[in-house]
N, C-alpha and C positions, 0 to 999 in steps of 0.2 A: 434039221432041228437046231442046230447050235446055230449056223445061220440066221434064223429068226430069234432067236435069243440073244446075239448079238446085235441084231437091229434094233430090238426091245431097250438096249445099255445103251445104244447110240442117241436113239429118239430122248432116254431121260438125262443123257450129258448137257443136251440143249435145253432145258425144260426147266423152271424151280414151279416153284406154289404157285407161281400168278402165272405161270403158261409158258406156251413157245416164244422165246425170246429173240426173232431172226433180226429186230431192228436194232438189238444191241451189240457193240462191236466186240465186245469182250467176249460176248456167248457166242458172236459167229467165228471167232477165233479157238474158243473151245469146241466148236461142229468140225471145224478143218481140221484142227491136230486130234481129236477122237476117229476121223475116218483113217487116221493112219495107223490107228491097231489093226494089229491080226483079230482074229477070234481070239484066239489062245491069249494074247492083253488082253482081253476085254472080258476074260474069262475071269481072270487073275483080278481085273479092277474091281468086277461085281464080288470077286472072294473076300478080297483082302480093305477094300476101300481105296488104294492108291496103286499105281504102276508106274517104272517106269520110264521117263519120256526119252525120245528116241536123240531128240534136240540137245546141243549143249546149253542154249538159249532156254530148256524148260526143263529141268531135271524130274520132275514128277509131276503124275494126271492124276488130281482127285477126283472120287465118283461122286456122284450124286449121291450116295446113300450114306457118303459121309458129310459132305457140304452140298444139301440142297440147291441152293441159289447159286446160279453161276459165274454171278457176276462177284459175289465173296472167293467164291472156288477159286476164280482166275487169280483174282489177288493172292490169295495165300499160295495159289501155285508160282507165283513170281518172285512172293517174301522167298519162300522156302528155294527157290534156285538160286537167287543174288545170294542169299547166306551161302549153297554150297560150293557154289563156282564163285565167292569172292576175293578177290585179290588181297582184303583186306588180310591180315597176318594171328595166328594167334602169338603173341610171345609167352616166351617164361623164364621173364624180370620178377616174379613173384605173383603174376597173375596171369590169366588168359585173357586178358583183356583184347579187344579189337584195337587196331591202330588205323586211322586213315591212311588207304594207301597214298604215298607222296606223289606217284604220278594218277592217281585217278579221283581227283575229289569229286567226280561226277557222278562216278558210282557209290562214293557213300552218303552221298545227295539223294538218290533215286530207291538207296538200301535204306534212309531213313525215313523217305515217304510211305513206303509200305511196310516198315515197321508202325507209323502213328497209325496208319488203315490196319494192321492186325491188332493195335491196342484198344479201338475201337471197337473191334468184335472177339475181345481177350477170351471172354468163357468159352466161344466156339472155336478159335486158335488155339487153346489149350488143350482141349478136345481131339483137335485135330495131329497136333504132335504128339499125343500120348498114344493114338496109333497109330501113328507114321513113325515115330523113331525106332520102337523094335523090329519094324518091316524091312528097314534099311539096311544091308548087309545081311540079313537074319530073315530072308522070305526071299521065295521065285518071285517075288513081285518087284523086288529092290536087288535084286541078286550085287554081292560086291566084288568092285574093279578093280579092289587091293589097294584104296586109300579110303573107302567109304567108312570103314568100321571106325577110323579116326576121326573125319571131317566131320560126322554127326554129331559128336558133339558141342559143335559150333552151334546145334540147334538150341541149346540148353544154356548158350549163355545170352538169349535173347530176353529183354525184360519185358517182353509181349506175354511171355509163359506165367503165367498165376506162380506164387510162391507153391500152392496148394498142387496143382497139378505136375510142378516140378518135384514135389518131394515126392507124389505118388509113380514118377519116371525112376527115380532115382533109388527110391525103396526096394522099388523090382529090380534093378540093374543093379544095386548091393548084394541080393540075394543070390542072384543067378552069376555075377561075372565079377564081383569082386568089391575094394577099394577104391582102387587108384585114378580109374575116370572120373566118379564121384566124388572124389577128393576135390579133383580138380578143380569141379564146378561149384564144390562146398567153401571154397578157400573164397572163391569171386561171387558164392551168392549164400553168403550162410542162412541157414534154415534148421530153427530150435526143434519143429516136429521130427525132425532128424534123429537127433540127439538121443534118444531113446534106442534106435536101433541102433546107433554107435556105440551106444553101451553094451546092449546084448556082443556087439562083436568082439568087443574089448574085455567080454567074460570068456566068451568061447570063439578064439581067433582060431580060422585056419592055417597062418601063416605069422609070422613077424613082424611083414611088413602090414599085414591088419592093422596090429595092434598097435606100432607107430602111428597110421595112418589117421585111425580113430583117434589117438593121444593128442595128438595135434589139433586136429578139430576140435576135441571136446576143451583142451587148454586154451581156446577160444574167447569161449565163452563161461566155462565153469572155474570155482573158484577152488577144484581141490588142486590137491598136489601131486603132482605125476609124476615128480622125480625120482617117491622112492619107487615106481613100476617102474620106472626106465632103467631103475640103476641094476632090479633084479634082474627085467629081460638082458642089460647087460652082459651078466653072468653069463648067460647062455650058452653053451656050445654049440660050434658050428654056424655063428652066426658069420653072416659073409662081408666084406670090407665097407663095404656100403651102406647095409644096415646098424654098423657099428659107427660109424662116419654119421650119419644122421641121427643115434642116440648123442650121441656127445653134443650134436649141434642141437638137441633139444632139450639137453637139462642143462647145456650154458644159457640157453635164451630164458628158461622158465625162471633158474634159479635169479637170472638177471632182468626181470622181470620184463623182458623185449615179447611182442609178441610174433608168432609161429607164422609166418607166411610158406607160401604152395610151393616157393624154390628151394626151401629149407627141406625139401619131402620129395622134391619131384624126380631124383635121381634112383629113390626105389622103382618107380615106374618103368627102371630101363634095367634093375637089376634082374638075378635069376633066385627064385625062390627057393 
């Protein structure tokens, strides 16, 4: 049974709306690397939408039931490996910006061709990282190698991603795992429908570094004064050198009306709550 149900997943990896596509090179490429799942991937791809790939050269196989047409599917299966296997660097000079690696301008030639082909079909690329990124590290389908839970979010500072479908990543990854990654991404891509749930956090923080976290953001863009919250959390006991270290770096900057960048913040990210 799972046999035939596996050939079932195989015949629609080859296939979109307009049929069998054996003349094109992209979809005969998608038939050879789908004949190298087990059952058990194939099981995982029809579950999940993504698995995966076995290749360093393809980090993930999207299903058909998430990207129809194969010859998109390949694309976005290529954007999404150059991003995670790229040489490119995050830094944090005050952002996470990409930098072209200095020995390979080839590859961020080939990373920005299908970057313009995912901006192309931005509503279905959106789509598609909004379930692909929790699967990553966080599903048997993406199971993580013990750098994944970090490199993903390289996915997120792709300007392919809708403002809209970023914030709906990022709203759920607030909820469930925190700050400090979304920070990150908030500092290099701010987003006002955010701001609202920055506020709820900034009422009721779980931690310290929250409410920094949020402070900073929201001193972004809004015009109240945050100094005198900093100056209370100040007070606080048992805050830890770090946290204390980054209030002072953020009511000199407010009070001196500089504005708050991701480096001023980024050292909570390595502190201990």
């Amino acid at each position: 049974m799972l046999r035939i149900y596996s050939m079932l997943i195989l015949v629609s990896l080859c296939t979109t709306a307009h049929g069998f596509q054996g003349a094109s090179d992209s979809c005969a490429l998608a038939a050879k690397e789908s004949l190298s799942l087990t059952p058990q991937e194939l099981k995982l791809l029809d579950q999940y939408g993504a698995v995966k790939g076995r290749r360093l050269s393809n980090f993930v196989i999207l299903g058909p039931k998430l990207v129809p047409d194969c010859e998109i599917r390949m694309h976005f299966e290529l954007f999404v490996t150059k991003i995670m296997h790229s040489t490119l660097l995050r830094q944090s000079t005050g952002t996470h910006a990409r930098v072209p690696g200095a020995d390979n301008p080839q590859e961020e030639m080939e990373l920005e061709e299908e970057r313009e082909f995912a901006m192309r079909h931005r509503a279905l690329f959106g789509r598609v990282i909004r379930q692909l990124f929790p699967l990553i590290a966080g599903s048997p389908a993406i199971p993580s190698d013990g750098a994944l839970r970090d490199r993903k979010w390289n996915l997120l500072l792709e300007p392919a991603i809708g403002d809209d479908d970023l914030a709906k990543i990022l709203s759920t990854e607030m909820s469930s795992g925190g700050l400090a990654e979304p920070a990150s991404i908030l500092f290099e891509r701010p987003l006002s429908s955010i701001d609202p749930q920055l506020k709820r956090v900034l009422k009721h923080p779980r931690f310290v570094s929250e409410s920094l976290y949020a402070i900073a953001l929201l001193s972004r863009s809004s015009r109240k004064d945050f100094v005198p919250l900093l100056t209370k959390i100040e007070k606080q006991k048992n805050l830890t050198p770090v946290q204390g270290k980054v209030i002072r770096i953020l009511i000199n900057k407010l009070q001196s009306g500089e504005q708050v960048k991701w480096r001023d913040v980024e050292d909570l990210n390595y502190d201990e709550i």
